[in-house]
GUMARVEX-680885 format. One record per residue (C-alpha): x, y, z; residue in one letter. Coordinates in pm, whole numbers, padded with zeros to 5 digits, always signed. Example, Ala and Ser with C-alpha at 12.3 -4.5 7.8 and 13.67 -1.06 7.14 Angstrom:
<rs>
+01230-00450+00780A;+01367-00106+00714S;
</rs>
This chain:
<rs>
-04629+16403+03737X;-04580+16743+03594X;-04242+16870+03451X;-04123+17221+03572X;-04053+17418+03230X;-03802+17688+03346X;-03863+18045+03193X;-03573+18147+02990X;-03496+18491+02959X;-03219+18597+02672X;-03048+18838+02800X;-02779+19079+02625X;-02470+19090+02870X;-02274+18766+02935X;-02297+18711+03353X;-02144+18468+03558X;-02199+18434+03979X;-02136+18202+04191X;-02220+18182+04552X;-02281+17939+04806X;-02649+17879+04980X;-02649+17817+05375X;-02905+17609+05471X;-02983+17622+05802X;-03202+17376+05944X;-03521+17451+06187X;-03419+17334+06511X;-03573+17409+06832X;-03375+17494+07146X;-03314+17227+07393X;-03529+17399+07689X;-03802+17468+07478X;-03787+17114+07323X;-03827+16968+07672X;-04093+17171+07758X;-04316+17053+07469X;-04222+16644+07547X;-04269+16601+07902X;-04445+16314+07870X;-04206+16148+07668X;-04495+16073+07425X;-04202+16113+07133X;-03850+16098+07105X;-03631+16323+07115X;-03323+16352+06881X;-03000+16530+07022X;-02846+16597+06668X;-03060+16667+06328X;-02904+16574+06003X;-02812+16901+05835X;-02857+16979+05506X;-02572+16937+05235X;-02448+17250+05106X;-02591+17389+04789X;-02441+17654+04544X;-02606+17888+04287X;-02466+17932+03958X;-02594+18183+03705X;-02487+18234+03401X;-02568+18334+03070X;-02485+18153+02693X;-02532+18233+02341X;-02831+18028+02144X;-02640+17826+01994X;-02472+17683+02343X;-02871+17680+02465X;-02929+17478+02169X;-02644+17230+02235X;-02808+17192+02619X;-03108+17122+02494X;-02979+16835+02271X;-02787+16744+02556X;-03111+16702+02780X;-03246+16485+02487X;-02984+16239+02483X;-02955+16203+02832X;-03350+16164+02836X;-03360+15793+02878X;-03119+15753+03138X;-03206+16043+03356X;-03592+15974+03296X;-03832+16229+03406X;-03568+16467+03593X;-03387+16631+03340X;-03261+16919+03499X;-02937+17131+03464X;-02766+16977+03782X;-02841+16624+03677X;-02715+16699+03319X;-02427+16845+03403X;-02367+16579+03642X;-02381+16290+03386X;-02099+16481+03161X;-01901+16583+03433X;-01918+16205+03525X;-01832+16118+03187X;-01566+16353+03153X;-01373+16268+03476X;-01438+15873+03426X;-01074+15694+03419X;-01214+15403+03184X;-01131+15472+02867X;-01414+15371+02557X;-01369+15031+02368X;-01298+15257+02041X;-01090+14917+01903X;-01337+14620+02008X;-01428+14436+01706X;-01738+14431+01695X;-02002+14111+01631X;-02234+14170+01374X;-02436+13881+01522X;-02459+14003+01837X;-02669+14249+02004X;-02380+14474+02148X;-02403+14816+01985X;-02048+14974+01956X;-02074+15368+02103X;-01909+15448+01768X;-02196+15288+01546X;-02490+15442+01792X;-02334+15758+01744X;-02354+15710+01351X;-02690+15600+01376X;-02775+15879+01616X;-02653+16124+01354X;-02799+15992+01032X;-03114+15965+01221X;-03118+16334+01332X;-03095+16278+01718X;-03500+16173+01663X;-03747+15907+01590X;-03715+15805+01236X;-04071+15664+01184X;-04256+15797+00912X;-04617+15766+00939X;-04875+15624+00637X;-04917+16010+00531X;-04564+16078+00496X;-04504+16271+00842X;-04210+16223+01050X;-04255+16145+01454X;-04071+16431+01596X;-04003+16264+01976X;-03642+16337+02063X;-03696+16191+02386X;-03664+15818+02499X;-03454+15728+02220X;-03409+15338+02139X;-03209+15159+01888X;-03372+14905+01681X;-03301+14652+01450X;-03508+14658+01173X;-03482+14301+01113X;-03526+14172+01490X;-03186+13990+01638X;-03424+13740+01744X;-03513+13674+01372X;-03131+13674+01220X;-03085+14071+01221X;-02734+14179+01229X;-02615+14455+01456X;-02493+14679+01134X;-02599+15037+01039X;-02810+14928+00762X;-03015+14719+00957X;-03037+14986+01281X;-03240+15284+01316X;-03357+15497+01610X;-03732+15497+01743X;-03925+15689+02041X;-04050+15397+02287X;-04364+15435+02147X;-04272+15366+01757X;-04053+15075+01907X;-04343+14878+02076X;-04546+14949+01825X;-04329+14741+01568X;-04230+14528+01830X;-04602+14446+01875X;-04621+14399+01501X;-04326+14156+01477X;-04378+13943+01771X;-04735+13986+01889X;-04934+14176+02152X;-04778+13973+02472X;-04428+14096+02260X;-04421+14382+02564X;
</rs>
């Protein structure tokens, strides 16, 4: 499946509109609908789902903003998978935003277990530059910023604590690579 890359277009005026989209749906009139059935070959529906309403936003920000959306899109890569667009972005922090339940900012946590505190994956996140931190054989970084995993470096299944020093992040690629280094090729 191919992603739609939207065209950006800098522009030098900030702009903001908002206005609502009326979908109307394609429904035949009742007489004519008859006409074309009259052998009751198919059946016929008296009322057609309509369409939810949509609204169009435009507006306009300043690179650095753009910058901090595309970031945004890169975090939010894994759980929004292939459909990363503006509305489903903006939907995931607006969900977060307005969410009533509170982070576990005090929980303890178990460095034997495999629970990642948000506070530590956001450390690890930001020491690791929001991107895969495997170096290849020649010395060059992977520079995938999507599909983000954390991964202990020495596996929880073989005594690996759940602490900074032993956690780093890898593109799902890098990750079942080592994966398939640790624990074999049926490791998957």
């Amino acid at each position: 499946m191919k992603a739609l890359v939207a065209e950006i277009i800098p522009v030098t005026k900030p702009k903001e509109t908002i206005k609502e989209i009326k979908v109307v749906p394609n429904i035949t009139p009742k007489n004519e609908s008859l006409e074309l059935f009259k052998d009751n070959s198919f059946e016929l529906k008296s009322e057609m789902p309509l369409s939810e309403t949509r609204y169009e936003i435009k507006f306009s920000v300043t690179k650095e903003i753009f910058d901090k959306v595309q970031l945004l899109k890169c975090k939010f890569s894994n759980k929004l998978g292939s459909d990363l667009s503006m509305e489903n972005v903006f939907t995931e922090l607006i969900n977060k935003s307005l969410s009533t339940s509170k982070t576990e900012k005090g929980k303890p946590s178990n460095k034997n277990s495999r629970y990642l505190p948000v506070a530590l994956k956001r450390e690890i996140l930001n020491r690791d530059n929001l991107q895969c931190s495997y170096i290849s054989p020649d010395g060059t970084r992977c520079t995938q910023k999507h599909y983000l995993n954390f991964d202990h470096i020495q596996p929880s299944a073989l005594g690996g604590k759940s602490i900074g020093e032993n956690l780093r992040v890898l593109c799902s690629a890098h990750n079942q690579m080592f994966a398939r280094m640790t624990f074999g090729e049926r490791a998957n």
